[in-house]
C-alpha positions in Angstrom: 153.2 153.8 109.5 149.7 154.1 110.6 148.8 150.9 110.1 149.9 149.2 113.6 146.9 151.1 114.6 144.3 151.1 112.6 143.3 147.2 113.9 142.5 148.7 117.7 141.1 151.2 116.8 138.3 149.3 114.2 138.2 147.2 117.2 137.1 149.8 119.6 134.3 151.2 117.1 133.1 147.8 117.3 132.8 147.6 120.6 131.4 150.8 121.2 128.5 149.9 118.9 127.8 146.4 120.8 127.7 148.3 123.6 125.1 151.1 122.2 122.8 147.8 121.2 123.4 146.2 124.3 122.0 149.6 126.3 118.9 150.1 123.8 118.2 146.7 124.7 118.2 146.7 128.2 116.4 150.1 128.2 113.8 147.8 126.4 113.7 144.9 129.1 112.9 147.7 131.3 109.8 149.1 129.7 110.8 152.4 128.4 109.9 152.9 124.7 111.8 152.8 121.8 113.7 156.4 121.8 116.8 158.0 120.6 119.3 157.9 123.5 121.8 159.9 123.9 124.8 159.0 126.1 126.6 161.5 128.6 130.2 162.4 128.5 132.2 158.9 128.1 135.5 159.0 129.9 138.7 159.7 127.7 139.6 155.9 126.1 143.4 156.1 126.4 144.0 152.7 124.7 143.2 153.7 121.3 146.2 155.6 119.9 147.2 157.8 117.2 144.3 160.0 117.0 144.2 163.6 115.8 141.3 165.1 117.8 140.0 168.2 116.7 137.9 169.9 119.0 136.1 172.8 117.0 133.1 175.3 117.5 133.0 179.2 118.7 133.8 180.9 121.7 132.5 179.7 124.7 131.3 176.5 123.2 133.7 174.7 125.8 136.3 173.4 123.5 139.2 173.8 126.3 136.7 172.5 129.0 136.4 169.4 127.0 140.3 169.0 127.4 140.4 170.1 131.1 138.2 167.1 131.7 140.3 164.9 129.5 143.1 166.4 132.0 141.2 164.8 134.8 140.2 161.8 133.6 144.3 161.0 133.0 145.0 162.0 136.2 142.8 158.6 137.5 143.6 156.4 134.6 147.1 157.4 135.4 146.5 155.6 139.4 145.8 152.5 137.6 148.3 149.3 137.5 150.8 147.8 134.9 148.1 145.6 133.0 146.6 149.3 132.1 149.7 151.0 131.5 150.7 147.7 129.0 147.6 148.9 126.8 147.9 152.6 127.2 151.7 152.9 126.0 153.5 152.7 123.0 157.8 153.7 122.9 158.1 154.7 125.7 154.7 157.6 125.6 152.4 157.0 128.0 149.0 158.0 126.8 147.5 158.9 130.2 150.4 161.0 130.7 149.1 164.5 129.3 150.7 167.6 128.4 149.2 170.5 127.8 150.7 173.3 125.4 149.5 177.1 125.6 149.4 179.4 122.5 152.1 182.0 123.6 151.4 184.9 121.6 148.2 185.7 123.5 149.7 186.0 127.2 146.8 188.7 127.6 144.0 186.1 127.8 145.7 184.3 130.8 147.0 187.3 132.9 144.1 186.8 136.0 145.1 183.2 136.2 147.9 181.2 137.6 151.1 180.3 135.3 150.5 177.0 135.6 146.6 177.0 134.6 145.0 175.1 131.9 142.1 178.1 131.9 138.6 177.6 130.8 134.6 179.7 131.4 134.1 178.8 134.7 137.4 177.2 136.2 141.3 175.9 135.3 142.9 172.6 136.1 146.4 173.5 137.3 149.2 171.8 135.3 152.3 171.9 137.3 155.2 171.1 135.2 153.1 169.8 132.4 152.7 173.3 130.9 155.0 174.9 128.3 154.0 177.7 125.9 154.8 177.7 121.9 154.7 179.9 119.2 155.1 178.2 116.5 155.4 174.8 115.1 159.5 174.2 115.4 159.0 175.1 119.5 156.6 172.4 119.6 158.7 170.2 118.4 161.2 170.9 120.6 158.6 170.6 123.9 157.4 166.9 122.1 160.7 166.2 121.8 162.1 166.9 125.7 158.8 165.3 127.0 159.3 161.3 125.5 157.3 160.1 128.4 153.9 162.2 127.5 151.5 160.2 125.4 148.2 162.8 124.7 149.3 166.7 123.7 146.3 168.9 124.3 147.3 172.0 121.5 145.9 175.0 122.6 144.6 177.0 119.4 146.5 174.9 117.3 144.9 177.0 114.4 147.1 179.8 115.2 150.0 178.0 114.2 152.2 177.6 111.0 151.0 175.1 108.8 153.8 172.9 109.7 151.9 171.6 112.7 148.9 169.6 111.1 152.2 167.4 109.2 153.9 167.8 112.6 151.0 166.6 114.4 150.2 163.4 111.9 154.1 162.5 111.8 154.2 162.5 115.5 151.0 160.8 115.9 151.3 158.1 113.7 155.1 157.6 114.3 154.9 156.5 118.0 151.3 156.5 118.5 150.4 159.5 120.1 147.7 161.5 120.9 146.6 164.7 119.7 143.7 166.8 121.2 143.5 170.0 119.7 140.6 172.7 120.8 140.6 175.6 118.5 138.5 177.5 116.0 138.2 176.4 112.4 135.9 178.8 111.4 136.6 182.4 111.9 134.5 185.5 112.8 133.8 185.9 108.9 132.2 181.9 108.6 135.3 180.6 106.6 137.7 178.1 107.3 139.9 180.4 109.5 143.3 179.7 107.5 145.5 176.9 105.5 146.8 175.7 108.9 143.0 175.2 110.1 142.2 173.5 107.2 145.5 171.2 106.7 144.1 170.4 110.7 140.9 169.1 109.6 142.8 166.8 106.3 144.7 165.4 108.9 142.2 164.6 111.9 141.4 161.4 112.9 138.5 162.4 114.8 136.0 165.4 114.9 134.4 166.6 118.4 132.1 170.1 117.2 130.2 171.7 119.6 127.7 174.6 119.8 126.7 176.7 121.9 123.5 179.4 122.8 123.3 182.3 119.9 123.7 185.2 122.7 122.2 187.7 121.1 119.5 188.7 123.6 116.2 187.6 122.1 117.7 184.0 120.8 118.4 180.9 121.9 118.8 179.3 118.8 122.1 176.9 118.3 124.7 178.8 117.5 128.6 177.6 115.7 129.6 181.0 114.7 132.0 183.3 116.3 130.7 187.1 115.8 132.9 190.2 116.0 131.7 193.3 117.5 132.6 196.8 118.7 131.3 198.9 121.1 130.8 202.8 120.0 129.3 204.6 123.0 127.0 201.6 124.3 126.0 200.4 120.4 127.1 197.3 118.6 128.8 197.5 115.7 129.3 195.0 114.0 132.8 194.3 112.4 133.5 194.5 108.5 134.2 191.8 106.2 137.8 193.1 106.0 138.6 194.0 109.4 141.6 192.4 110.0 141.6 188.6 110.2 143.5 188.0 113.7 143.5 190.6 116.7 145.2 189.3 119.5 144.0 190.3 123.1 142.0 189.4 126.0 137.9 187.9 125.6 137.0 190.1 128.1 134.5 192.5 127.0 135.8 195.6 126.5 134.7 199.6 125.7 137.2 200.6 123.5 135.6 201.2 120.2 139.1 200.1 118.5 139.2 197.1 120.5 136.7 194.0 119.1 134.5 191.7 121.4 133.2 188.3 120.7 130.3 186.1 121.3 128.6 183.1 119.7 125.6 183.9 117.1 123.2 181.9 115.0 122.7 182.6 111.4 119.8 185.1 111.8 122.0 187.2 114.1 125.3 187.3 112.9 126.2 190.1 111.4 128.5 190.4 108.8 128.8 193.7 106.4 131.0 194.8 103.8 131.8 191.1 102.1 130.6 192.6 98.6 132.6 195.6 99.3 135.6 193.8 100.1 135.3 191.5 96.8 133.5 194.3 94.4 135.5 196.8 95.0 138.1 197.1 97.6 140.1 194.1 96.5 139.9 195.7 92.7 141.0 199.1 94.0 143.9 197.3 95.6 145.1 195.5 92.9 144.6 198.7 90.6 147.3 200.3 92.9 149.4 197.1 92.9 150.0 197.7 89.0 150.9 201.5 89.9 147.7 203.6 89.7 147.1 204.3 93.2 144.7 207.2 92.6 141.1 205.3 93.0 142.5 203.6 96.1 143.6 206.6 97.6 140.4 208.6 96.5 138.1 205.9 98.1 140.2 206.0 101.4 140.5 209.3 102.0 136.1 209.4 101.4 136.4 206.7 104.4 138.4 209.0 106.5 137.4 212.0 106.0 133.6 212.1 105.0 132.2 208.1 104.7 129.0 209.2 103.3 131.0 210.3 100.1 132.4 206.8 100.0 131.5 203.7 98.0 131.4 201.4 101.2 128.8 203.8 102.4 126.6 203.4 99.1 127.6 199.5 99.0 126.3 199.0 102.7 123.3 201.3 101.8 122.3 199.6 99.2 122.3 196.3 100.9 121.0 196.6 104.1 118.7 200.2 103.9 117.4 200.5 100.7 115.4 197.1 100.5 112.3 195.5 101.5 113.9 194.0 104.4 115.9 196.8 106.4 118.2 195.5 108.5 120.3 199.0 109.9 122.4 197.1 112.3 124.5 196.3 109.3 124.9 200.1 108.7 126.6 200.3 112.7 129.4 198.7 111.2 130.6 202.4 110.0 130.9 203.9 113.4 133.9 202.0 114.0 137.0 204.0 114.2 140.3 203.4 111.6 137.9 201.4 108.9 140.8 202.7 106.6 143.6 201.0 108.1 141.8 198.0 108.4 141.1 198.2 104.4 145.1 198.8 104.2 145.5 196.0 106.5 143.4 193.7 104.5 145.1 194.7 101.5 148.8 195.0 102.5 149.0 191.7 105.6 146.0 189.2 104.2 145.7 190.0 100.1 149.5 191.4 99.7 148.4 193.9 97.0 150.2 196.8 98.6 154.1 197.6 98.6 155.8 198.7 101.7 156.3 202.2 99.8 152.1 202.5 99.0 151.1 201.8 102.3 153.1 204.1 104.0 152.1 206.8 101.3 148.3 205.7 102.3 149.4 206.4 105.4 151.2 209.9 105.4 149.3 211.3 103.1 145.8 210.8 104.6 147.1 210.8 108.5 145.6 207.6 109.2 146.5 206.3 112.9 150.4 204.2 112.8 150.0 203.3 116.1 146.7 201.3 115.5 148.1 200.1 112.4 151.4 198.9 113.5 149.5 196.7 115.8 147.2 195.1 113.9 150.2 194.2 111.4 152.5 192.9 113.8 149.0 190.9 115.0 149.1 189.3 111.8 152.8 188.9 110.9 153.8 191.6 109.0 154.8 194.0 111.3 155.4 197.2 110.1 156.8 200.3 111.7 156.1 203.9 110.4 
């Protein structure tokens, strides 16, 4: 069905590269000398349709300023006449009409700003009626489906989603040309492809915006496309662990709470990540040990976690690593100041590898006295809520 657009679109490209030769040249005629140039900030094309624009780098890389400018620029493109609106609609959706569509699990990260805001570093654009929050990918549906008239959908961390929405978005898209502009991470705070919804996003993108941003750790300024995940344990960073639990939903403020995570942008040099040999070596073997009944090791290795984590073979896997080389490198080691690193290995085991029963992780639980507050809410963070 695609193909009623693909000729436009090919067109545009066209253009857009007679137009780049054109500007070399005249930069030419002028006198300046033959140098890369690199244009500003074009405003948003809303002729071409059925695009699937993913709009990807770490925090603060200005993914959602990107669409609040797009949210601008349709509110003048939206002033102009019919010969515009004749090129800039398709059944009825109106491609300079924008909606825009909050996340609505993480209500937390919006509280200090109006109901109506699409919220970014340094300022909103307020929405009015062309807000609505989702969930998941059967209540966006049902907001594309009450709005007809709205050609471009800007998808807050569309990532977040069910995998549904990548299929959703594409049969949407390419059914009555729509626009798709979706700002979210791909890559999470361990460098991988943050899940199968964020990379069934990418298969079915039409276009790819990544940005960067300033590593901000405090003697860099290198480029920086990774999201880092840090504690803070009476003033020191602490890097998070390779299996601390893959989604925590809350606020980006910074925060004290040693159980609570903070985020910034890092380059490769600075961004920490401990425990991913653990997690593969030996963790994720102790888990599936228990998963075919011997839950001894697991519980053993735990309980050294808990109780005494210099006994425990995370302790001598990180020591290893990051001490006991030529290179020292003891932030790594900060990691195990953090507080409940054993129900975030249950976590990881029971909600992300689904190695544990119900049964063994409340046994893990009871019998060690791990925290069931903290771990209730990190499971319910990641869908499998679980009360004990």
């Amino acid at each position: 069905m695609s193909g009623i657009f693909d000729e436009p679109q090919e067109k545009a490209r066209t253009q857009n590269q007679g137009e780049k030769s054109r500007t070399d040249s005249f930069l030419l005629s002028l006198g300046f000398p033959r140098l890369k140039v690199h244009h500003s900030f074009d405003h948003f094309d809303f002729t071409l349709p059925a695009r699937r624009i993913l709009v990807i780098g770490p925090m603060g890389s200005g993914k959602t300023e990107y669409s609040a400018r797009v949210w601008r620029d349709a509110k003048i493109a939206i002033k102009k006449g019919k010969a515009v609106a004749s090129i800039s609609t398709y059944a009825g959706a109106d491609r300079r009409r924008t909606h825009f569509v909050r996340f609505g699990i993480d209500k937390e990260r919006f509280k200090d700003y109006p109901e109506d805001a699409l919220a970014y570093r340094g300022g909103y654009e307020l929405c009015g009626s062309d807000i609505s929050q989702a969930v998941d990918s059967f209540e966006l549906e049902s907001i594309i489906a009450t709005h007809p008239e709205a050609g471009t959908w800007i998808i807050d961390e569309a990532s977040f989603y069910d995998e549904r929405i990548a299929y959703l978005i594409r049969n949407e898209s390419e059914a009555r040309g729509l626009v798709f502009i979706l700002p979210t991470l791909i890559l999470n705070f361990r460098r991988e492809i943050f899940n199968q919804a964020a990379r069934l996003l990418l298969e079915n993108s039409t276009d790819i915006f990544p940005l960067s941003a300033y590593c901000e750790h405090e003697d860099c300024i290198a480029d920086s496309l990774y999201t880092y995940r840090y504690y803070t344990v009476s003033g020191t960073e602490c890097p998070a662990l390779y299996f601390d639990p893959l989604i925590i939903i809350g606020g980006d403020k910074l925060k004290d709470d040693p159980k609570e995570p903070n985020y910034c942008t890092r380059c490769d040099l600075h961004h920490y990540l401990p425990g991913k040999e653990y997690s593969f070596f030996t963790l994720k073997p102790l888990g599936e040990a228990a998963s075919r009944g011997d839950m001894k090791p697991l519980l053993a290795e735990l309980s050294a976690i808990n109780g005494n984590i210099e006994e425990s073979r995370l302790y001598a896997s990180l020591k290893r690593l990051h001490i006991d080389t030529e290179t020292p490198s003891p932030e790594h080691m900060n990691a195990l100041k953090v507080p409940c690193i054993a129900e975030k290995a249950l976590c990881y085991l029971y909600a992300e590898q689904n190695l544990l029963s119900v049964e063994q992780l409340s046994l893990a639980v009871n019998s060690l006295g791990l925290d069931r507050e903290y771990l209730s809410k990190r499971l319910a963070d990641n869908r499998r809520p679980q009360d004990f």
